[in-house]
C-alpha positions in Angstrom: 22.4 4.3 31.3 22.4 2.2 28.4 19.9 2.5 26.0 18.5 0.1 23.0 20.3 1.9 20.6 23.4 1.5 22.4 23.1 -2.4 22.3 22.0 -1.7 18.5 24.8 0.1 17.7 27.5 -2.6 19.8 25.6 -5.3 18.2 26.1 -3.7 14.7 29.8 -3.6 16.3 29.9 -7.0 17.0 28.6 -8.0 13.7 32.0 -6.9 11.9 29.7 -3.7 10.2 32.4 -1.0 9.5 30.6 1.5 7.4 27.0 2.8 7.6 25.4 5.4 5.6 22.0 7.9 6.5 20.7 10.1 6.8 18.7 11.9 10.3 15.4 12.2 11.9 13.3 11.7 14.5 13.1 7.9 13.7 16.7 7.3 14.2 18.6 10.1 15.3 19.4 8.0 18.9 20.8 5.2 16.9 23.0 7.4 14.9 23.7 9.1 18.1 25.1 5.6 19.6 27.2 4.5 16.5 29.1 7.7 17.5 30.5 5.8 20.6 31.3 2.8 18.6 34.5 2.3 15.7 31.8 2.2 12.6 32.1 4.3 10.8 28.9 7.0 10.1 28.5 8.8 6.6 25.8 11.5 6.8 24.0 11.4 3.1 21.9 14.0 1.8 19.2 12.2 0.6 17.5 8.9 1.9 17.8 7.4 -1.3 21.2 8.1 -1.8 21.6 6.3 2.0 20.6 2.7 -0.1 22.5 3.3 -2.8 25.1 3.8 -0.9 24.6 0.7 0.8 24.2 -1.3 -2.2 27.4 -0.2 -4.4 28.8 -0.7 -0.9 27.9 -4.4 -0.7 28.9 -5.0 -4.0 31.8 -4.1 -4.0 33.4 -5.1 -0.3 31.2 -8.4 -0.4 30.1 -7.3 2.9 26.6 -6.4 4.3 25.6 -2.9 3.6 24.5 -0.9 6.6 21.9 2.3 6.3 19.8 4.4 8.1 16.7 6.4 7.5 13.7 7.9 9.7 10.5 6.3 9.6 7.5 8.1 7.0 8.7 10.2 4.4 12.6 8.8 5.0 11.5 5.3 3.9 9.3 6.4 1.2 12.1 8.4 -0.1 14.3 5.6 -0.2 11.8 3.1 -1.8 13.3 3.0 -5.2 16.9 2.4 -4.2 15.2 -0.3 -1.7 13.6 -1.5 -4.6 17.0 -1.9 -6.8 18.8 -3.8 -4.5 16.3 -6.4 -3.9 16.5 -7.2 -7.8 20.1 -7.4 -7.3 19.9 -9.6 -4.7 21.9 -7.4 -2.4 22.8 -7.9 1.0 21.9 -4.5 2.7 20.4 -4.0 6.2 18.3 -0.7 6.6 18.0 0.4 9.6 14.4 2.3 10.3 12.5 3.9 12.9 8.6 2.8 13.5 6.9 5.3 15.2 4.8 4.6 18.8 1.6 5.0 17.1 0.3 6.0 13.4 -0.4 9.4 12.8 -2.6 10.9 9.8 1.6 11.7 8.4 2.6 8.1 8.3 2.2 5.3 5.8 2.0 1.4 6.5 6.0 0.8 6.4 5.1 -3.0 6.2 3.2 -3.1 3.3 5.4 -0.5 1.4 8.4 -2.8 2.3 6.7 -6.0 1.5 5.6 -4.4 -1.9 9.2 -4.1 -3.1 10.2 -6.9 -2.1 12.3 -6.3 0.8 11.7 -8.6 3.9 10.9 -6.7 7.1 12.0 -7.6 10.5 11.0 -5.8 13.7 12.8 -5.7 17.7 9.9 -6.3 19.7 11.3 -7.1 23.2 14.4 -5.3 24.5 16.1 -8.5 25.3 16.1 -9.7 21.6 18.6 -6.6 20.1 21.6 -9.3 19.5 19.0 -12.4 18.3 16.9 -9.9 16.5 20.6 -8.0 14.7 21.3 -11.6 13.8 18.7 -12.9 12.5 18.2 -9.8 10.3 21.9 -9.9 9.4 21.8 -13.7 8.8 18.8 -13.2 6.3 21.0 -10.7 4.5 23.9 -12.7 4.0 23.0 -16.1 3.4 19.6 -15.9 1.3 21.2 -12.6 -0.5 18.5 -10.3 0.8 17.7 -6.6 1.6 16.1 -6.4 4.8 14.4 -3.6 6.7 14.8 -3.8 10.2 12.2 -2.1 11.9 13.1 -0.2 15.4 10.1 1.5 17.3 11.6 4.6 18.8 9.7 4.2 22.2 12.1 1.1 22.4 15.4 3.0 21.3 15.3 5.4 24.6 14.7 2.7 26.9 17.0 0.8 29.3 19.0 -1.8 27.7 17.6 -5.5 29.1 20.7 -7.9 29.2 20.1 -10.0 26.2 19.6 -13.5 24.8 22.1 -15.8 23.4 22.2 -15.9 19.4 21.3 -19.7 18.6 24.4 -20.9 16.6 23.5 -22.5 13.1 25.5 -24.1 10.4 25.5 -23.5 6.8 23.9 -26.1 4.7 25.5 -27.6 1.3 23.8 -29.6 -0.4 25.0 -32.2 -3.4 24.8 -30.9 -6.7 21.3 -32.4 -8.6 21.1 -35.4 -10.4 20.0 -33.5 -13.6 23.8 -32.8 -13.7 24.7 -35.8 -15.4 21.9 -35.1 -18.1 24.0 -32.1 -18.4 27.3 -33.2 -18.8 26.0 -35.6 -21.7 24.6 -32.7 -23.2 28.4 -30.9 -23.1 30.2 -33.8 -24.0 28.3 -34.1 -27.2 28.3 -30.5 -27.9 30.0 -28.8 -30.8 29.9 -25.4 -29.8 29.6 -24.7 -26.4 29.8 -21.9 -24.5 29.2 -21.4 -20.7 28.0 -17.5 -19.6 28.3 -16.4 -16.3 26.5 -13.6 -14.4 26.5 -12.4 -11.2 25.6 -15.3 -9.1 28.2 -17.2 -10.8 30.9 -14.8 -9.2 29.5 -14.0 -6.1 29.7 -18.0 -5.7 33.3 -17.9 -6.5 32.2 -20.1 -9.8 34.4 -18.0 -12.1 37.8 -20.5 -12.1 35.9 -23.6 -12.6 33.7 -22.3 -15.0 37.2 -21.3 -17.0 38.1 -24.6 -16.2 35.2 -26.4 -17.4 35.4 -24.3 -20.7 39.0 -25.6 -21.2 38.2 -29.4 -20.7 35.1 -29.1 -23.1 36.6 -26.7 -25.7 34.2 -23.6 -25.6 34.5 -20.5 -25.4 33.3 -18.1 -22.6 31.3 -15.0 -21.9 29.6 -13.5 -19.2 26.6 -10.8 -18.4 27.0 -7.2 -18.0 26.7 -7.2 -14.1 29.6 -10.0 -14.1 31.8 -7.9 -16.1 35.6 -9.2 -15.6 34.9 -12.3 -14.4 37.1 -14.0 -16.6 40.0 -11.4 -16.6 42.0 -11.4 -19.5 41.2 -15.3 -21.0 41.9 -15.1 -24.1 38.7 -17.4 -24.7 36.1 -14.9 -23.5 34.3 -12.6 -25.7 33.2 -10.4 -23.2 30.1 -8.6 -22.0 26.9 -10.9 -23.9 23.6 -9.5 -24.9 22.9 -6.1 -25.7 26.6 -4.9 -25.6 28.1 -7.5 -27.1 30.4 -6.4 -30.2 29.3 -8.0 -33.4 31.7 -11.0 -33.7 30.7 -11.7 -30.3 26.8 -12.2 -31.1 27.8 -14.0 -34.0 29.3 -16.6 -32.1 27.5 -16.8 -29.1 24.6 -17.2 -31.8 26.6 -20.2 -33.5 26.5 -21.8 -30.3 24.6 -24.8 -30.2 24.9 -25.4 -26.4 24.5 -22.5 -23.6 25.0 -23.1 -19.8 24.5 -19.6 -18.1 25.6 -20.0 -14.6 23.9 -17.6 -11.8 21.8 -15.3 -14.7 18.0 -14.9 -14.7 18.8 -14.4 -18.9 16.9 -11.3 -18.6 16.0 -9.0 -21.8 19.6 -7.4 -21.5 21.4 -10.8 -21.6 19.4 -12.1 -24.3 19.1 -9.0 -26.4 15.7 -8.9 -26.2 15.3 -13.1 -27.1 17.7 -12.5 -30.3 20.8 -13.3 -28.6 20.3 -17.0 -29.0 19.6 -19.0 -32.1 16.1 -21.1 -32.2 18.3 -24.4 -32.4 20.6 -23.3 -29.4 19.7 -25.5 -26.6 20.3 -23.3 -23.4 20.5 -24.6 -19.9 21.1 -22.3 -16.5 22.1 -23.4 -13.5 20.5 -21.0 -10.3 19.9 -20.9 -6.9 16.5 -20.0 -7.1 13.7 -21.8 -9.4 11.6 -19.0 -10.2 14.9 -17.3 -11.8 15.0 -19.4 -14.3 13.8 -18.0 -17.9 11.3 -19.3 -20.1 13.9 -19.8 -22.5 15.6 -22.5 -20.6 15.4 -26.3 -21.8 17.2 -27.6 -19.2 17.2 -26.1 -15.6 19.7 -27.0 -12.8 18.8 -25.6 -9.5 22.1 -25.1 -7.6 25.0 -23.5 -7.0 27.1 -22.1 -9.3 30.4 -23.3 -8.4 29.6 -26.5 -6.8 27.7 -27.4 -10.4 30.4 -26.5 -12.5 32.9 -28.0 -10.3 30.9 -31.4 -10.7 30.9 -30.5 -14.1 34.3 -30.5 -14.4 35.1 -33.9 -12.3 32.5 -36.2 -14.9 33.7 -34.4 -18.3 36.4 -35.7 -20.2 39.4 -33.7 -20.5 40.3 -33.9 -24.1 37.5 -31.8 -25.9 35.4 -32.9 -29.0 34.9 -29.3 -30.2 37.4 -28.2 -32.3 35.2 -24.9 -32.1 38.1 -22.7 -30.1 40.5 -23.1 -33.1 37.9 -22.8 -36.3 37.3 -19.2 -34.6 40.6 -18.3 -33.3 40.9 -15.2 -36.1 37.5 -14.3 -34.8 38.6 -14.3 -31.4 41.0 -11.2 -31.9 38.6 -9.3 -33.0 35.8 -9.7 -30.4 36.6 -6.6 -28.3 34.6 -3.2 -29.2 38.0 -1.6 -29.3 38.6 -3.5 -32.5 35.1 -2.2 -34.4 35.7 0.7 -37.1 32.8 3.7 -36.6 32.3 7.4 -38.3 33.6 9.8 -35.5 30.7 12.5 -35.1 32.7 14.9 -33.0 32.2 18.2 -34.4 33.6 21.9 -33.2 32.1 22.2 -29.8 30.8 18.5 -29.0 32.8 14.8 -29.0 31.5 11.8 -29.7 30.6 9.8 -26.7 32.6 6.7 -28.4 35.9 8.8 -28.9 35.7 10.4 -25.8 35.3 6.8 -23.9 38.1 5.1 -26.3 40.5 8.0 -25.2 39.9 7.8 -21.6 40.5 4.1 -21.5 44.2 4.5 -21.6 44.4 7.5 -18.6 42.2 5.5 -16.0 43.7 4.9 -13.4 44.5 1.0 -12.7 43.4 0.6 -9.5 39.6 1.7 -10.4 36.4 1.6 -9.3 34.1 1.6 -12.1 30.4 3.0 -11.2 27.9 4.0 -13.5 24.6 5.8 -13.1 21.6 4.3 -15.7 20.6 6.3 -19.0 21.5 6.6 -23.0 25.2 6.6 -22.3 25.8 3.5 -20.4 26.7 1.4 -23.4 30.0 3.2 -24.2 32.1 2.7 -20.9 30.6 -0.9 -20.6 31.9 -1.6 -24.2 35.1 0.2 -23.7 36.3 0.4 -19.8 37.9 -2.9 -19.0 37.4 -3.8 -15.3 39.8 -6.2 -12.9 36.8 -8.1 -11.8 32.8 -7.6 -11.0 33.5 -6.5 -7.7 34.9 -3.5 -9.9 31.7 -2.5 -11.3 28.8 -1.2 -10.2 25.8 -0.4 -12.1 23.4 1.5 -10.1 19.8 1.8 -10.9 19.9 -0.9 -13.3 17.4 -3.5 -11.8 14.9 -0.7 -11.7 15.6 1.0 -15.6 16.0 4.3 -12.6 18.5 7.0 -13.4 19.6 8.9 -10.6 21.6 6.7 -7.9 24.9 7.7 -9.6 26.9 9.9 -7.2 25.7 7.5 -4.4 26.8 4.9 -5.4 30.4 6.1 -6.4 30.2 7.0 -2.8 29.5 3.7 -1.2 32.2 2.6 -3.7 34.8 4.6 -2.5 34.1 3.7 1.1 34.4 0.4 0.3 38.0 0.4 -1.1 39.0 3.2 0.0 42.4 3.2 -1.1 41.1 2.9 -5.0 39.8 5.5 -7.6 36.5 5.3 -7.8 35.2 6.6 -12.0 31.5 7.6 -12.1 29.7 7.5 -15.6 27.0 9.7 -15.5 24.5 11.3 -18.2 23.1 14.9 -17.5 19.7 13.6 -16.6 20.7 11.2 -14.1 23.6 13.8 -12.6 20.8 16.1 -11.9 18.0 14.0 -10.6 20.9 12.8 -8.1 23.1 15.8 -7.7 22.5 15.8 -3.5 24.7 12.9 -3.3 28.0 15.1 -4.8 28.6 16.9 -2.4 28.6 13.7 -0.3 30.6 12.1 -2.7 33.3 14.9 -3.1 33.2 15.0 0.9 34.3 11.8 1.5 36.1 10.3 -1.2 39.7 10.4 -1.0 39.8 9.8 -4.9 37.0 10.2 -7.6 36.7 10.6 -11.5 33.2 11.8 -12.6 32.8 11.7 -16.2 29.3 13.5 -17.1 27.9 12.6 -20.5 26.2 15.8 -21.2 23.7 15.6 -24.2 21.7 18.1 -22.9 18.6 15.8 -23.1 17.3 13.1 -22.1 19.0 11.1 -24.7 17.2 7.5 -24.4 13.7 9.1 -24.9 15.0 11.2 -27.6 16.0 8.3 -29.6 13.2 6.4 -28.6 10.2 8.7 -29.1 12.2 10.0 -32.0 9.0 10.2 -34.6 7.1 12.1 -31.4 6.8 16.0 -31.0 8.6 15.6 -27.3 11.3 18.2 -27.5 10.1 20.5 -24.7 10.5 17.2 -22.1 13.2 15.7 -23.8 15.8 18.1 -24.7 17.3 21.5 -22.7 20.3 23.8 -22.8 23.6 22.8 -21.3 24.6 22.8 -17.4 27.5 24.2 -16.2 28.6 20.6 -14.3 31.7 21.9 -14.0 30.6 24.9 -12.3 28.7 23.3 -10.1 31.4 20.6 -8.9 34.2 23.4 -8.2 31.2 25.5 -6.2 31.2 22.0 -3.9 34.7 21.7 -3.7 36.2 19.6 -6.4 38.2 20.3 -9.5 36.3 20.3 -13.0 37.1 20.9 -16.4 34.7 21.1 -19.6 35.4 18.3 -22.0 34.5 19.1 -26.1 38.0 18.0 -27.8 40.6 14.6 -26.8 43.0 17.5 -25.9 41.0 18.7 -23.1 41.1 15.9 -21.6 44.9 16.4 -20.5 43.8 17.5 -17.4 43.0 13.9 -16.6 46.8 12.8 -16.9 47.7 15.9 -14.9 45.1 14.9 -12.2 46.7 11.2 -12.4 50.1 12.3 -12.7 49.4 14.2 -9.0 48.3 10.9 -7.1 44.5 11.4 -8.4 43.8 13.2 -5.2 39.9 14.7 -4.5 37.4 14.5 -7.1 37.4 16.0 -10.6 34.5 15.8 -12.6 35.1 16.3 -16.2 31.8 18.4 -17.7 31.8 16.1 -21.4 29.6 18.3 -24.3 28.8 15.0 -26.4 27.6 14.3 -29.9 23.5 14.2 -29.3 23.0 12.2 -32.6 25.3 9.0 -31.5 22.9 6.1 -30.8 23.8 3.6 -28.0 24.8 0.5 -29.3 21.9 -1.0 -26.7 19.2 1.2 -28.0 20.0 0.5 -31.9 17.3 -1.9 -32.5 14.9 -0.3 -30.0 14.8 2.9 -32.1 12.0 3.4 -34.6 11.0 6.2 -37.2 8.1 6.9 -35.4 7.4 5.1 -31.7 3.9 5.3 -30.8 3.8 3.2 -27.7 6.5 3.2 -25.1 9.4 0.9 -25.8 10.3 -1.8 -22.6 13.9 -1.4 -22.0 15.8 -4.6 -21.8 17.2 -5.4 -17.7 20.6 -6.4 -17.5 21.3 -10.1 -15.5 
């Protein structure tokens, strides 16, 4: 007999889904069952939260929808806060739960947990709707950039498959870009200094050439968010990441600019260093999909496509520039990358500095990477330092959220995604431990993965920022043995305190960079993230708000 989950599972099939990630129970063990007769690929997880995670870095990276599966109850609730991230990154994952026949005093109202983070919940009703139901859910996901939770009641999932209804065919709409173009395009034209920043909308729009362009014909100079890291490659008029982790020649000029466009950014508190990014003169317009995105810093608001904005840019601006901005700053230029700023190296006997350990990594990467970092203090240093080919390369887990944790899950939905790169995982201790389930899962089934553990032996952003505070018994604890732990799971490890340990990197690369090694790093406590510098205060008596990257 076929069964509702079989036609799920085909339907998933038939949807192009190649991966899915989950993790068992009662809720959705038969649909898990079914994807076993199917060419999709399953990957058990340990945790439910590690199942989205998974799912998200997976998206990002592939472009494709990401796939997971929990149980209904508890299994949703644990995976709320990874739910909860990729709806602020505007990810397109599908979560498959269960819904059980009838609430008991155990469960909790799924719909209203769902709806509070944000997530838009679908639910099969009628055995005949699997394929229109899969669609629809699906169709949400892609086009409107959504996390969706499709509800399955598992009184449905055992029953006989009914032969189902066609999927109503629909065509995507384009629409023409606004008229408040051309009151852009004056404003560029007449610029002095311009520069156009792009985030992550602007490359998942495929906005990233003719924004390039449109910097070319208008003479400024380029940047983009965190989150689009890479974007622009190696242009030689890009300085890089903006905001909180931009080097100081770059925040000097993006502050001389008198004219912003930010293309697909919500100019959040991590792209605008906390409002100080921007002069008070610079006039700053963004160009989004979606109006409420757009900041209250903003004087001029385009709602619209990326691409299909700066590609009309490009057609009604003149091609010989009146800025002469590019070549008054070309000396500057050379020195915008972090790479190029002098510091005090902190390493001492038994500890590096989290700067010079970055810096001398950089060079025994391998090239074909992956680069995936967990959230905490250290986040700064391989965001200043590791270069990445394009955004699709980088995935910043936990970020939307400020959550620590989702680091070793998503270096596994990374890795599944492309799996014939090497995926790098920047962790700190704190958020190693809080997500240390998904390891095992990572060294499982990765076929190549570099975890780099920033090990402070604290939790170094409240140390810094409650600095003036008595909080040493939550903050700050004696070393793990990460390295013990990985090799106990099955990878290689080494402890890192000195440059020269790390030669078992190059060995590890020079042998095809097979398996996972995990490099145990004993760093400098004292070293302030360049992202935290301004946020740190003598003595903090109210909690500071960390700045969101865009």
């Amino acid at each position: 007999m076929t069964t509702v989950a079989d036609a799920v599972a085909s339907g998933l099939s038939a949807l192009g889904v190649r991966h899915t990630f989950g993790v068992v129970g009662t809720g959705n063990v038969r649909i898990v069952a079914a994807l076993a007769g199917t060419s999709i690929r399953y990957v058990p997880a340990r945790h439910e939260g590690g199942t989205v995670a998974m799912a998200d870095a997976y998206h990002r990276v592939s472009g494709e929808v990401g796939v997971c599966t929990v149980t209904y109850g508890p299994g949703l609730a644990n995976a709320a806060n990874a739910l909860s991230d990729a709806v602020r990154n505007r990810s397109a994952v599908v979560l498959l739960c269960g819904a059980p026949k009838a609430q008991r005093y155990i469960d909790i109202d799924q719909e209203t947990l769902v709806a509070s983070l944000g997530a838009t919940a679908v639910s099969l009703t009628d055995p005949t709707d699997v394929t229109v139901t899969l669609s629809h859910a699906f169709r949400l996901a892609r086009s409107e950039h959504r996390a969706v939770v499709l509800f399955l009641p598992v009184d449905l999932l055992g029953s006989p498959a009914e032969p189902q209804r066609a999927v109503a065919a629909t065509r995507p709409t384009t629409g023409a870009p606004p008229p408040v173009v051309d009151e852009l395009a004056e404003r560029l034209t007449a610029a002095r200094r311009p520069l156009l920043l792009a985030g992550l909308g602007a490359w998942r729009a495929g906005a990233g050439p003719a924004i390039a362009g449109l910097a070319d014909r208008c003479g400024g100079l380029l940047a983009n968010t965190l989150l689009a890291k890479g974007i622009f490659g190696t242009n030689p008029r890009s300085l890089g990441v903006g905001g909180s982790l931009a080097s100081p020649v770059a925040a000097k000029l993006i502050g001389d600019a008198d004219l912003v466009i930010a293309f697909g950014t919500s100019l959040g508190e991590w792209t605008t260093h906390g409002g100080r990014l921007f002069s008070r003169d610079t006039v700053v317009a963004q160009v989004d999909t979606r109006a409420e995105q757009i900041s209250p810093r903003t004087d001029l608001a385009v709602t619209g496509d990326a691409r299909a904005v700066a590609l009309a840019l490009n057609r009604v601006v003149r091609a010989a520039p009146t800025s002469d901005w590019r070549t008054r700053v070309a000396d500057q230029l050379e020195l915008a990358s972090w790479d190029q700023q002098a510091y005090a190296d902190q390493s001492t006997a038994d500890r590096i500095d989290p700067r010079t350990l970055t810096m001398a990594l950089t060079d025994l990467l391998p090239g074909n990477r992956i680069l995936v970092t967990d959230g905490g203090h250290f986040i700064c240093w391989p965001g200043m330092y590791w270069p990445v080919a394009d955004p699709s390369s980088f995935v910043f887990t936990g970020v939307a959220v400020q959550s620590i944790g989702m680091g070793f899950a998503g270096a596994t939905g990374a890795a599944a995604a492309r799996p014939g790169h090497t995926v790098v995982l920047a962790a700190g201790d704190g958020g190693a431990l809080m997500g240390l389930s998904e390891l095992e899962t990572l060294i499982r089934t990765a076929g190549s993965a570099l975890v780099v553990v920033y090990d402070d032996a604290a939790y170094g952003a409240e140390v810094h920022m409650f600095a003036g505070l008595d909080a040493s018994a939550g903050t700050i604890f004696t070393d793990t043995d990460f390295a013990g732990l990985a090799t106990s799971l099955g990878a290689r490890a080494a402890v890192v305190r000195t440059t020269a340990d790390l030669d078992v990197v190059r060995r590890w690369r020079d042998g095809g960079c097979a398996g996972t090694l995990l490099l145990d790093c004993k760093v400098v406590r004292d070293v302030v993230s360049e992202h935290m510098v301004e946020m740190v205060r003598p003595v903090a008596t109210t909690p500071a708000t960390a700045p969101e990257p865009a």
